[in-house]
C-alpha positions in Angstrom: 85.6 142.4 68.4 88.3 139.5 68.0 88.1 137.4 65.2 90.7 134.4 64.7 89.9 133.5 61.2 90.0 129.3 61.8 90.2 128.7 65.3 87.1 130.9 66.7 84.0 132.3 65.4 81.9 135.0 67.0 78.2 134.1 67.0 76.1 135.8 65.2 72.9 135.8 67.5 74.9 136.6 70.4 78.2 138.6 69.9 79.3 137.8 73.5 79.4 134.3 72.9 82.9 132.8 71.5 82.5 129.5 69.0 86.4 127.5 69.4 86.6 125.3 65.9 88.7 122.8 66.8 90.2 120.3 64.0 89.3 116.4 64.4 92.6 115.7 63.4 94.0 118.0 66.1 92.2 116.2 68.7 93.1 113.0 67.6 96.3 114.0 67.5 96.7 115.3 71.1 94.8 112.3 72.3 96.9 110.2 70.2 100.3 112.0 71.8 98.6 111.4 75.4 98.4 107.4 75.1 102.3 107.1 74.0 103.4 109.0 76.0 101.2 107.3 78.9 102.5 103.9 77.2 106.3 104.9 77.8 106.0 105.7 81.6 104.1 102.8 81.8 106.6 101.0 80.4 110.0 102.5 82.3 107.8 101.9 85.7 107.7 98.3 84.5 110.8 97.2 83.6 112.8 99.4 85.7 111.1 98.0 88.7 112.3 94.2 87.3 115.8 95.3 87.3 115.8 96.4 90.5 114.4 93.3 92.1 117.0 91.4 89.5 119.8 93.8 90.8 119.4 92.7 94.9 121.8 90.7 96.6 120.4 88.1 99.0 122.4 85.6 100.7 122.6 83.5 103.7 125.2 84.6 106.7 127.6 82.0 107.1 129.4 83.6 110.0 129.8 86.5 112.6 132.3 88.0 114.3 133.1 90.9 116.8 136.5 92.8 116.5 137.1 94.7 119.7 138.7 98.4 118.9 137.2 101.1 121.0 137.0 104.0 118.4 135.6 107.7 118.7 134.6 109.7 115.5 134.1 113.5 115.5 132.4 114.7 112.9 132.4 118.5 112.4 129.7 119.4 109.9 126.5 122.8 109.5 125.1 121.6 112.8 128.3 121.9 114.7 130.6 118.7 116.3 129.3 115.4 116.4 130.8 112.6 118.3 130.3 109.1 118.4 132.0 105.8 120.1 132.1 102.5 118.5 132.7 99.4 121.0 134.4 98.2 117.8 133.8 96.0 114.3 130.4 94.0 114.5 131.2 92.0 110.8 129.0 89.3 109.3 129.9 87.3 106.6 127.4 86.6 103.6 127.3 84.1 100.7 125.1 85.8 97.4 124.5 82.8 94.8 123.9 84.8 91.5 121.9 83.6 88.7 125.1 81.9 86.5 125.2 79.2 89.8 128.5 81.1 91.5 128.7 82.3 94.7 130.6 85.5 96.4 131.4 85.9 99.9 130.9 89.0 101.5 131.9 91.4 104.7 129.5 93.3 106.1 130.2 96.1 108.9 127.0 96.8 110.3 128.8 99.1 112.8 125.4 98.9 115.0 125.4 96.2 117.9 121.2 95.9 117.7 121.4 94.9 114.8 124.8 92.7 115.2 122.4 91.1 117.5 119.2 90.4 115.6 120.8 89.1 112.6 121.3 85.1 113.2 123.6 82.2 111.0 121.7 81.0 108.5 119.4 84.5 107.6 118.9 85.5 104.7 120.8 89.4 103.9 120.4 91.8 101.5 124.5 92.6 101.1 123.5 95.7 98.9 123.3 98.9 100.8 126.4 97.6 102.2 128.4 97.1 99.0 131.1 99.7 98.0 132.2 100.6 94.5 135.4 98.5 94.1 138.4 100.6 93.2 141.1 99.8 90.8 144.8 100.9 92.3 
């Protein structure tokens, strides 16, 4: 027979049947635990998703061009060689207005004719998938 001196009790009419004692204050506890912890992912879904809606670049395309340099790439990778040819540099240029009232120009390769094509003067683009880390020489 097991007996846990304060967490269980065997019953006495029926030695089969096992009686957990569980504190109040270690349910109140746990449950206690449960909500703050709820409360901080709450809280990081929350404000992280502001930031990131703070943190996109939106501007209107002021102009297009189309650089033509015929260029092949090989790519040699796990699935074997890859190779791909580029008519040449489809480039649009956007203006971002940030929150302090100045603006930034930038140049976009989109290095993909469809959608060279669908993007118009005056759209509004999101610059920021295209944005590399600037590096200091």
């Amino acid at each position: 027979m097991v007996e846990w001196v304060y967490y269980q009790n065997v019953s006495k009419s029926d030695p089969r049947k096992v009686e957990v004692k569980t504190p109040v204050s270690l349910i109140f506890g746990a449950v206690g635990i449960g909500v703050l912890v709820l409360g901080v992912v709450f809280y990081a879904v929350f404000f992280t998703g502001n930031q990131i809606t703070d943190a996109r670049m939106r501007g209107i395309v002021t102009k297009k061009e189309f650089i033509p340099v015929r260029e092949e790439q090989v790519a040699i990778g796990a699935g074997g060689v890859a190779a791909a040819t580029f008519d040449g540099r489809y480039l649009i240029f956007v203006d971002v207005k940030f929150r302090d009232g100045s603006t930034k120009n930038y140049e976009v390769d989109l290095r993909d004719k469809q959608r060279y094509d669908n993007v118009k003067v005056g759209d509004e683009f999101d610059v920021g998938a295209y944005v590399q880390p600037e590096t200091v020489p």
